[in-house]
MARDOVO-160370 format. One record per atom (N, C-alpha, C): residue in one letter; x, y negated, z. Coordinates in steps of 0.05 Angstrom, whole numbers, plus 5000, padded with zeros to 4 digits. Layout:
BEGIN
AXYZ/...
END
This chain:
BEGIN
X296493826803/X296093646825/X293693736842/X294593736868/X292093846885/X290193626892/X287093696892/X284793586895/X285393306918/X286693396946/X286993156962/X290393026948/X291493016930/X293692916927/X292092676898/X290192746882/X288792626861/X287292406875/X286492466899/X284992286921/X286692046924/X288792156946/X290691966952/X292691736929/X292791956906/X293591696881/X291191596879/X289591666865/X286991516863/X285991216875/X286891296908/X286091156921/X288190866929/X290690926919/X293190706930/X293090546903/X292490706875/X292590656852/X290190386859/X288290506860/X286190246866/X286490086878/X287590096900/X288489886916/X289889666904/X292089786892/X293989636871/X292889486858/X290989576841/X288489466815/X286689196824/X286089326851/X284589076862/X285988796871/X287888856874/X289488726882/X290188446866/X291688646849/X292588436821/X291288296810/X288488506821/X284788276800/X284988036818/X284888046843/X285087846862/X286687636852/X289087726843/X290887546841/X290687396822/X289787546799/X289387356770/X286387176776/X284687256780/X282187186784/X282986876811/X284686896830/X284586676855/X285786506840/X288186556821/X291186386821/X289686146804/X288186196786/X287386006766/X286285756777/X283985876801/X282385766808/X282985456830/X285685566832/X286785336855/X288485116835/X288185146809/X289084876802/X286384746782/X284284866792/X280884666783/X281884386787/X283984186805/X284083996805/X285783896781/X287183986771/X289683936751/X287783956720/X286384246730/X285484296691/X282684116700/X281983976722/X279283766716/X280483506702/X283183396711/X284983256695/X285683336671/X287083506664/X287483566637/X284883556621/X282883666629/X280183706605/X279083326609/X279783236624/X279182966631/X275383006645/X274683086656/X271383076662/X271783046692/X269283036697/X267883016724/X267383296738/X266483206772/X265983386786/X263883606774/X261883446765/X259283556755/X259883586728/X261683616705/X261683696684/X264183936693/X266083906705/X266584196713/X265184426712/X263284316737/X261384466743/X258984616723/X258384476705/X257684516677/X259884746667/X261984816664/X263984866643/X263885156669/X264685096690/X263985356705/X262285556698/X259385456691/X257685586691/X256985796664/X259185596643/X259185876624/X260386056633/X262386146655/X263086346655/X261886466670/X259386406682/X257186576697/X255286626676/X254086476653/X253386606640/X254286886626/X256586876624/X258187076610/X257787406632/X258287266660/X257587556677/X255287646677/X253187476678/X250387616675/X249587756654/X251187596626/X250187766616/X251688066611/X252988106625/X254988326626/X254588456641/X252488466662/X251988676686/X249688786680/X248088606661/X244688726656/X245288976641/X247889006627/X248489246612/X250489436613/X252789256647/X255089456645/X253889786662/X251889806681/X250990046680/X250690216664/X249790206648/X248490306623/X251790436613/X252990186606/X255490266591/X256490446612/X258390416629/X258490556647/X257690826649/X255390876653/X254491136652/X254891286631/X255291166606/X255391226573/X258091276575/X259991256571/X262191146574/X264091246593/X263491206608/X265291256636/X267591016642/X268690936663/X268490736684/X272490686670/X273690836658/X275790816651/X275790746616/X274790756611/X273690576587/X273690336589/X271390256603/X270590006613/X272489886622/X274090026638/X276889906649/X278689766637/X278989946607/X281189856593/X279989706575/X278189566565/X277189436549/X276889206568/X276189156594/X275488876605/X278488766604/X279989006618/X282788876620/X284288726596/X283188816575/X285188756550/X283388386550/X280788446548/X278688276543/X279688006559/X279788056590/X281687856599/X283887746598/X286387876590/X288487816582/X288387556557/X285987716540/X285487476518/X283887166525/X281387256544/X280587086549/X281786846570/X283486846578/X285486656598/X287886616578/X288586726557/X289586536536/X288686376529/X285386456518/X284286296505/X283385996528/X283186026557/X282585836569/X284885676577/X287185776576/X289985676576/X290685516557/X289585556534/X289485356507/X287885226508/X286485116521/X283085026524/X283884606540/X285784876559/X287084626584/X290084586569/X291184676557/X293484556546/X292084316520/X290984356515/X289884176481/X287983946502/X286884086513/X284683886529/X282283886515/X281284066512/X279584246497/X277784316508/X275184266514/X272984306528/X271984596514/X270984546488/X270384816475/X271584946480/X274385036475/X276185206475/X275885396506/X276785156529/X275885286557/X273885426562/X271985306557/X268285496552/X268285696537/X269485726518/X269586036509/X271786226523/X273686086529/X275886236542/X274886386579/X273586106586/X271186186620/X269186456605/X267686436584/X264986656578/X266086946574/X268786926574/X269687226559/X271587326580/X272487136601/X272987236638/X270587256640/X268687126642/X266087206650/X264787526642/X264487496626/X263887806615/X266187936621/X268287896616/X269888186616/X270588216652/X270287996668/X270487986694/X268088216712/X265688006708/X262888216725/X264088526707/X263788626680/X264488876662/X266088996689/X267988916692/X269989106705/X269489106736/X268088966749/X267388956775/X265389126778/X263889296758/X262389516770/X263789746766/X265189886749/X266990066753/X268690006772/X269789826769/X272189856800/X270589876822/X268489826838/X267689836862/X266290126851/X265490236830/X264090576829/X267090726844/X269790716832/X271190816832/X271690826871/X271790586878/X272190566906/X270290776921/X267390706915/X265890826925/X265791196928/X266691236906/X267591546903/X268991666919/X272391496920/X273891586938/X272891566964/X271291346968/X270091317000/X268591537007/X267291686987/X265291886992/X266692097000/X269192106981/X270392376983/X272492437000/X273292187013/X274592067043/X272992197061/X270392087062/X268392157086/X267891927105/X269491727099/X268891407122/X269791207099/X268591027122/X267690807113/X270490647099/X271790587075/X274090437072/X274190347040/X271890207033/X270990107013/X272289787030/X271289677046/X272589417056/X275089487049/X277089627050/X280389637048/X280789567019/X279189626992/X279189576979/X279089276974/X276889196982/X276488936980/X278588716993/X279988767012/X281888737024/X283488677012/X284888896997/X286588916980/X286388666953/X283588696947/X283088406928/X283388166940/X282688146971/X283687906980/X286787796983/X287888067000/X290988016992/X291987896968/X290988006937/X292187856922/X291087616908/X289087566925/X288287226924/X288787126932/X290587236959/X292187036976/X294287006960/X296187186954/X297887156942/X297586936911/X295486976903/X294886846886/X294886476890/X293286506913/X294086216922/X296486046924/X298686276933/X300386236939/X302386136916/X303086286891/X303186266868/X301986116851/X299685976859/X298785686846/X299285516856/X300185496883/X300785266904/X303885156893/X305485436892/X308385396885/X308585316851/X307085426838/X306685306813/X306184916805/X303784936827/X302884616833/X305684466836/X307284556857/X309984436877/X311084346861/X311984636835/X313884566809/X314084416796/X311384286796/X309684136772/X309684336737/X308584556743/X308784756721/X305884666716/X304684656682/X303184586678/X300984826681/X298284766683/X296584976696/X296485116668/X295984966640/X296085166624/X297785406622/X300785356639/X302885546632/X301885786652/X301785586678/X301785906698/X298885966688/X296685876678/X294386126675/X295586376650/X297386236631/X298586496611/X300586686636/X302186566650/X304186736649/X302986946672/X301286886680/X299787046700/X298187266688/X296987136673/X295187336649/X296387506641/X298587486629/X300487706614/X300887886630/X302287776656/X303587986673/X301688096693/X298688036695/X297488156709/X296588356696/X296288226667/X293888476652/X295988726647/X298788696638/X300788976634/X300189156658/X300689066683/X300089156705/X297389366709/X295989196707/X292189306707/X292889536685/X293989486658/X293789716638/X294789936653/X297289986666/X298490106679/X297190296704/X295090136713/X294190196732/X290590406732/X290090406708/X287390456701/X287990756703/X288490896691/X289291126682/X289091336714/X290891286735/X290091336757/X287991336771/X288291076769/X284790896789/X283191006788/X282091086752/X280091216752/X280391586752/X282191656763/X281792026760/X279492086766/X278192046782/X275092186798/X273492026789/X272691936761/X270991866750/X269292066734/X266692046736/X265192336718/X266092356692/X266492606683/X266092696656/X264592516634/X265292496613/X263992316594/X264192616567/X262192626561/X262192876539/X260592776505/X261892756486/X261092696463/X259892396463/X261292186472/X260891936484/X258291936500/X257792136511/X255592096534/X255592176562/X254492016573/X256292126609/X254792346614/X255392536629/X255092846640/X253692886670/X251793106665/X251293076695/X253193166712/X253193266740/X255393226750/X255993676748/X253993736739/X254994046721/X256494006689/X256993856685/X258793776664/X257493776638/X254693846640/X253093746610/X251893566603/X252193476585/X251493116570/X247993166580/X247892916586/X245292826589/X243592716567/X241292696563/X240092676539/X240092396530/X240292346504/X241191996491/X237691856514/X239291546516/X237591376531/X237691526560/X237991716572/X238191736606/X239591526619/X241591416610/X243291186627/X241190966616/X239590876596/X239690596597/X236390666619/X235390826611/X233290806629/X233390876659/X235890996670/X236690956702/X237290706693/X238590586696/X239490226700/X236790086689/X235690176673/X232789996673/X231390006707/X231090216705/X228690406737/X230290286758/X232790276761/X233690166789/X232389836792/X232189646774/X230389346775/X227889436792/X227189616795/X223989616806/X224589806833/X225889906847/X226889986874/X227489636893/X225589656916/X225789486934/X227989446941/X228689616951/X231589656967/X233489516955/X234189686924/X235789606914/X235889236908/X233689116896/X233288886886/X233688626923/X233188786941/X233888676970/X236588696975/X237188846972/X240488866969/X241988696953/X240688726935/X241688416910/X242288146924/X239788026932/X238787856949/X241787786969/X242388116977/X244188057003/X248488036988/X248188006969/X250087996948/X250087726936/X247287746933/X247387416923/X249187256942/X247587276966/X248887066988/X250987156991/X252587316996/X255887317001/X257087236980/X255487286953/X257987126931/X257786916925/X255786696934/X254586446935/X256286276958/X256686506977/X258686397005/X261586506990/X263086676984/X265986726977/X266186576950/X264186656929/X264286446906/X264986096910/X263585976929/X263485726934/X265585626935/X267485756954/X269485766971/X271985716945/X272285886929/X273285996904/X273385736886/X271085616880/X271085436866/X270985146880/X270685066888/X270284796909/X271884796936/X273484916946/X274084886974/X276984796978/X278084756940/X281084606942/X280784376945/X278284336920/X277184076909/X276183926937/X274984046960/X273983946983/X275883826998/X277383966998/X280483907018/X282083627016/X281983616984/X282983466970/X282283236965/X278883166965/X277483036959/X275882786988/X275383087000/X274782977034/X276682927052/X279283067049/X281582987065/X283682797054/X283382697026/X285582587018/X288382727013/X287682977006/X290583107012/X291783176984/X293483306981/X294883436961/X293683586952/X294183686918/X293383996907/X293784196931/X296384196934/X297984406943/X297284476968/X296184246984/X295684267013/X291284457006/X290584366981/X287484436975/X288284836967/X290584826951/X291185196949/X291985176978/X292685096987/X293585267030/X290985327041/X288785117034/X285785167049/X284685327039/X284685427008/X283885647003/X284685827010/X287785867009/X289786107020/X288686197038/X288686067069/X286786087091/X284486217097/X282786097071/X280486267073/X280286537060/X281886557041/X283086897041/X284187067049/X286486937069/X287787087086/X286187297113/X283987007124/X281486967139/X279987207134/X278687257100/X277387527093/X278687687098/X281387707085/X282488047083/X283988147111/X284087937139/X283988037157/X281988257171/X279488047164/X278388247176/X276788497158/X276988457130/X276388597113/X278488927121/X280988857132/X282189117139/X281589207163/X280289027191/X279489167210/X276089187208/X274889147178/X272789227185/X271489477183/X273689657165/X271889907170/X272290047197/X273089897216/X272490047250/X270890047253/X270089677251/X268289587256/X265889727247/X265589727226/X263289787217/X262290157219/X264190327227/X263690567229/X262590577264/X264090417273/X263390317304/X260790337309/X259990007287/X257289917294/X255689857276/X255990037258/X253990027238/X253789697218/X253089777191/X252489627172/X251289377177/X247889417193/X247089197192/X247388997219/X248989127237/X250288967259/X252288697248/X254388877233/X256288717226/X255888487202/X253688597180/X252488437173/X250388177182/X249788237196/X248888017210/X250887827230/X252987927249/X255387837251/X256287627232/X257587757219/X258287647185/X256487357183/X254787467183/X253487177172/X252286897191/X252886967215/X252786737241/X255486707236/X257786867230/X260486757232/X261186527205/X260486617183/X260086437165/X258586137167/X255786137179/X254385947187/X256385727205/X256985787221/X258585677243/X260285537237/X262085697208/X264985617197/X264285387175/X262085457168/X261485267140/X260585017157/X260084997172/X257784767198/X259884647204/X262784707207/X265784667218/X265984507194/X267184607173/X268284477160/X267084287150/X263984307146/X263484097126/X263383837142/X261983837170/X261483547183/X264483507200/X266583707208/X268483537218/X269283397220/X270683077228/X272082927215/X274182907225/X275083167228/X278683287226/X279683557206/X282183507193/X282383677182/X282384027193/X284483907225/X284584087235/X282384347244/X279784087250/X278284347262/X276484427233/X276584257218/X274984317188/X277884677184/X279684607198/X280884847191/X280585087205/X278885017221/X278585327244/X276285337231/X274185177226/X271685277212/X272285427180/X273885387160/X274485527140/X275985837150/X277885927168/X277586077183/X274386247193/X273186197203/X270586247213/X269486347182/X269586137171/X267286257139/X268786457126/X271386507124/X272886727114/X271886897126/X272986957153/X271587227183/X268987327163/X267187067162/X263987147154/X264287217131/X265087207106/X264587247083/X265687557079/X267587647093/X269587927095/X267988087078/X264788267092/X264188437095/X262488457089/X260088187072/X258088297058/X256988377037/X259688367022/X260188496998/X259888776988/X262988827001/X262989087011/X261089227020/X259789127047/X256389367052/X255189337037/X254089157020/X252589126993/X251989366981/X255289446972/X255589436950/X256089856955/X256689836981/X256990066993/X253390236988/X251690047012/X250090147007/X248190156989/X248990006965/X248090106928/X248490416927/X250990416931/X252590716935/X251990896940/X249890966963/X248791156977/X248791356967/X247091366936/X246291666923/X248791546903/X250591816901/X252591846876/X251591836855/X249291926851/X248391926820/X246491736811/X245591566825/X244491226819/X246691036826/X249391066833/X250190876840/X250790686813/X251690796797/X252590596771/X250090396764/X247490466767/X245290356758/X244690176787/X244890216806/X243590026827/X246089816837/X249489896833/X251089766836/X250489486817/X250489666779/X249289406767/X247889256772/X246589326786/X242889126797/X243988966811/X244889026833/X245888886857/X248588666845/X250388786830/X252288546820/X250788346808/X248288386787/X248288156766/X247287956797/X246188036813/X245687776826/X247987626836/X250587766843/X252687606845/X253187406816/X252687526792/X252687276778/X250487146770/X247887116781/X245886926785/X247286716802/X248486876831/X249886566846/X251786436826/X254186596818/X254986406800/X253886296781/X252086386766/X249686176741/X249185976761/X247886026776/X246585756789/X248285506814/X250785576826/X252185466850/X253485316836/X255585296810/X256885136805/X256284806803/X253784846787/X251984656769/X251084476795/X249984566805/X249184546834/X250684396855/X252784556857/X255584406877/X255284196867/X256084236835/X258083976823/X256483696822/X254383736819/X252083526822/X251383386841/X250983626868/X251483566899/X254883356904/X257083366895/X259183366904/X259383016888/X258183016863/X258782776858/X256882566875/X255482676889/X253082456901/X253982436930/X254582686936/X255682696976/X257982726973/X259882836963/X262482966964/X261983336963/X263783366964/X264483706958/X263483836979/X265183717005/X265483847029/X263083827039/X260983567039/X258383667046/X256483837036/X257383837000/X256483916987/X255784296987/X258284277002/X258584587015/X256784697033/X255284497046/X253684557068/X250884667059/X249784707038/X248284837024/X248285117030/X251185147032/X250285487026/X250185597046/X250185467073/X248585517101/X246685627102/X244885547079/X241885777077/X242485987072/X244386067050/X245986347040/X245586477063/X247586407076/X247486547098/X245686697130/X243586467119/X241086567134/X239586747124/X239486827090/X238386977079/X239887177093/X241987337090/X243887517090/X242787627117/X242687377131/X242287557171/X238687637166/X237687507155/X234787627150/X234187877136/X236687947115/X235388207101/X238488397111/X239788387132/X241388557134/X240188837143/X237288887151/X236989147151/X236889247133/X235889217106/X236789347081/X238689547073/X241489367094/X243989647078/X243789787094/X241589897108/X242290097124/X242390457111/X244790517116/X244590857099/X242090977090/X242491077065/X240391207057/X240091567072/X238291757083/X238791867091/X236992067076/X238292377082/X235992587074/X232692597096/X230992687087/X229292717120/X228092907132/X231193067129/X232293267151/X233093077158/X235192867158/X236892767180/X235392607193/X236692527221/X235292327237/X234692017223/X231591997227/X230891757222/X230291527235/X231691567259/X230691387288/X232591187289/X235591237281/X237991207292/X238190797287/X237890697305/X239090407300/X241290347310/X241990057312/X244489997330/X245290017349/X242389977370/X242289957394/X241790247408/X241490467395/X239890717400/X242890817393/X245090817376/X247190997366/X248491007390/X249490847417/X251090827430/X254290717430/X255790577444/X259090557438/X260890737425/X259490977424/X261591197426/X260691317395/X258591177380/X257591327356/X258091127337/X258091207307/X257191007284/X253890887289/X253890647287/X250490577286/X249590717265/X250790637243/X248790707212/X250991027205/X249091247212/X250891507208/X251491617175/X253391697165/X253791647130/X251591867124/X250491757101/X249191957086/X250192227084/X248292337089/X248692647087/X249192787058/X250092997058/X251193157043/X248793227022/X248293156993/X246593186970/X246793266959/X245793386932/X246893566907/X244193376890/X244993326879/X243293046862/X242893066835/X242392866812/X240892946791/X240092696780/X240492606760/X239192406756/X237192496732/X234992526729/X232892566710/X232792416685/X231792516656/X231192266642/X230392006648/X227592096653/X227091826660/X228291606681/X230691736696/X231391446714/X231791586745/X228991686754/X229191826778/X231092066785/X230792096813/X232892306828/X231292566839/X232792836840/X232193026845/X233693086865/X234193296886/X235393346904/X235693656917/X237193676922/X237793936934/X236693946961/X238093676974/X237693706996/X236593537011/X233993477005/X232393287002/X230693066992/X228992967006/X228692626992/X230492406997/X230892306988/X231992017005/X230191997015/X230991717030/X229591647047/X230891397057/X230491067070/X232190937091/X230990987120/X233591117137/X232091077162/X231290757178/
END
């Protein structure tokens, strides 16, 4: 198989992958009203029961770098996937018995095996993006929204059936995780070498025991990186929210149906992965921290919509609006973790566990908020999210060598250029201790 033909599977294969995560990961989530009935609890004890499965991610990112690098990203792959398959049994029995325990261990082990696999899959993206040459890490993500839409869709029609939530979280599980097994093997081709269970530099010789845990230690103390976090937090605090609370809102503040609370979510996925597929124009157009900041007045606006409306309708152009906003700050996130190939596994980690700090801390929070105001106001919180996000969006701006131009902003690139120009071409190194060497340069952010 030729080098650009390994690319191109690589790259549709992932697509696929992400996809189906979308799907298993959305579908569950739109019958929170049914398994809050079944487990019999409250808004705010939900929200409790949520939060073990954020505990479960955090503590799964403080170390999936490490692993990762040890390991390699197809490993990891196939162990979260199996890991899930089990753990949505186990929460499927949790809500069939009406089983509080049962659910909470079944949420901690999606939790862990969920964040686990969300830093290899976005390494993998990132690779192909590198080795693309443009920006189409959003297509990816895209692709995960597609099958959250779809996912919605398939909980909605499940709801219609009156199929009990315990069944569709198994039958979804099964048939997503065969799939994912199916799919790993590809996904990951252009993943580094792993030599005598230790990951390799990128000349194909094992690196010395402890190099990976002490890169993923050393990335916690890089500005950049830990600001970037910051700017992750808030998009998964804003798409998270959305995820968990925004059927329950529908439903709760509008008086409506399950079915009509999976459509409002649907919406707001459909909303992302629109423009999640026209955003890498966008963003090659006009640079990272343009659109990032974009992003996050569009979210502001949409969340401001929905929560004080008192119509469903326009509460529905504003969930619209917060989708638009939530698209794309992930993705640059997570992109510009990415920058240097050979820190990315360690600064990607950094930057995810704060996506599950928002989840540790938003559920508990909502659910508390929601029993005292309702959901839908309760939503209006994460309006600040989003002011963080427009405040630190210069952060993702490309990391550059300095040979290359260090001047270049949004307003200086012109119509006719990328604002944020891709990192230049490196030959890299990651050292024992953590730090980077370079061929062809220092880093640098312009």
């Amino acid at each position: 198989m030729t080098p650009s033909s390994t690319v191109a599977r690589a790259r549709w294969s992932l697509l696929v992958l992400f996809a189906v995560m979308g799907l298993t990961f959305s579908s569950w989530l739109t019958r929170l009203p049914s398994i809050r009935e079944d487990l019999d609890v409250t808004s705010t004890q939900l929200g409790s029961l949520l939060i073990v499965g954020a505990v479960g991610s955090l503590a799964a990112v403080i170390v999936t770098g490490a692993v990762v690098s040890r390991f390699g990203s197809r490993t990891v792959l196939y162990v979260t996937a199996v890991g899930n398959m089990v753990g949505f049994g186990i929460l499927a029995l949790g809500v069939a018995t009406g089983s509080v325990e049962l659910f909470a261990v079944g949420a901690f082990l999606n939790g862990v095996c969920g964040a686990a696999s969300n830093i290899p899959i976005n390494l993998n993206g990132a690779i192909i993006e590198q080795r693309v040459g443009r920006a189409i890490l959003p297509h990816f993500h895209a692709a995960f929204s597609i099958g959250a839409a779809l996912g919605t869709l398939v909980g909605a029609w499940f709801s219609a059936a009156h199929v009990s939530a315990s069944a569709h979280i198994l039958i979804v599980a099964v048939v997503v995780g065969v799939v994912r097994l199916a799919l790993i093997g590809p996904a990951s081709a252009l993943q580094p070498p792993t030599i005598g269970g230790r990951s390799a530099h990128v000349d194909g010789t094992p690196r010395p025991r402890g190099a990976a845990v002490r890169s993923a230690l050393s990335a916690w103390t890089e500005r950049r990186t830990v600001l970037i976090g910051l700017v992750i937090l808030a998009g998964s605090l804003s798409e998270g929210s959305a995820g968990n609370w925004l059927s329950i809102s529908v439903v709760d503040g509008f008086d409506q149906k399950e079915a009509v609370g999976s459509l409002a979510y649907g919406t707001f996925i459909v909303a992302m992965t629109v423009f999640r597929m026209a955003g890498t124009r966008v963003i090659d157009r006009y640079g990272r921290v343009t659109v990032l900041r974009a992003s996050a007045v569009s979210s502001l606006v949409g969340l401001l919509a929905f929560g004080l409306s008192p119509s469903i309708v326009l509460a529905w152009v504003g969930i619209v609006l917060w989708g638009f906003g939530a698209a794309l700050g992930n993705p640059i996130a997570i992109a510009a973790a990415s920058d240097d190939p050979t820190r990315a596994a360690a600064r990607v980690s950094v930057v995810t566990s704060f996506s599950s700090m928002a989840q540790l801390s938003a559920p508990p929070l909502l659910g508390l908020l929601a029993d005292g105001i309702g959901a839908r106001h309760a939503l209006l919180t994460i309006c600040a999210a989003t002011v963080l996000s427009f405040v630190l969006a210069g952060q993702v701006a490309p990391l550059r060598t300095k040979s290359a131009p260090t001047d270049v902003d949004d307003a200086q690139a012109g119509p006719g250029a990328p604002a944020d120009p891709p990192l230049d071409p490196i030959v890299a190194d990651v050292t024992p201790d953590g730090g980077s060497t370079t061929a062809g340069g220092t880093l640098s952010r312009g």
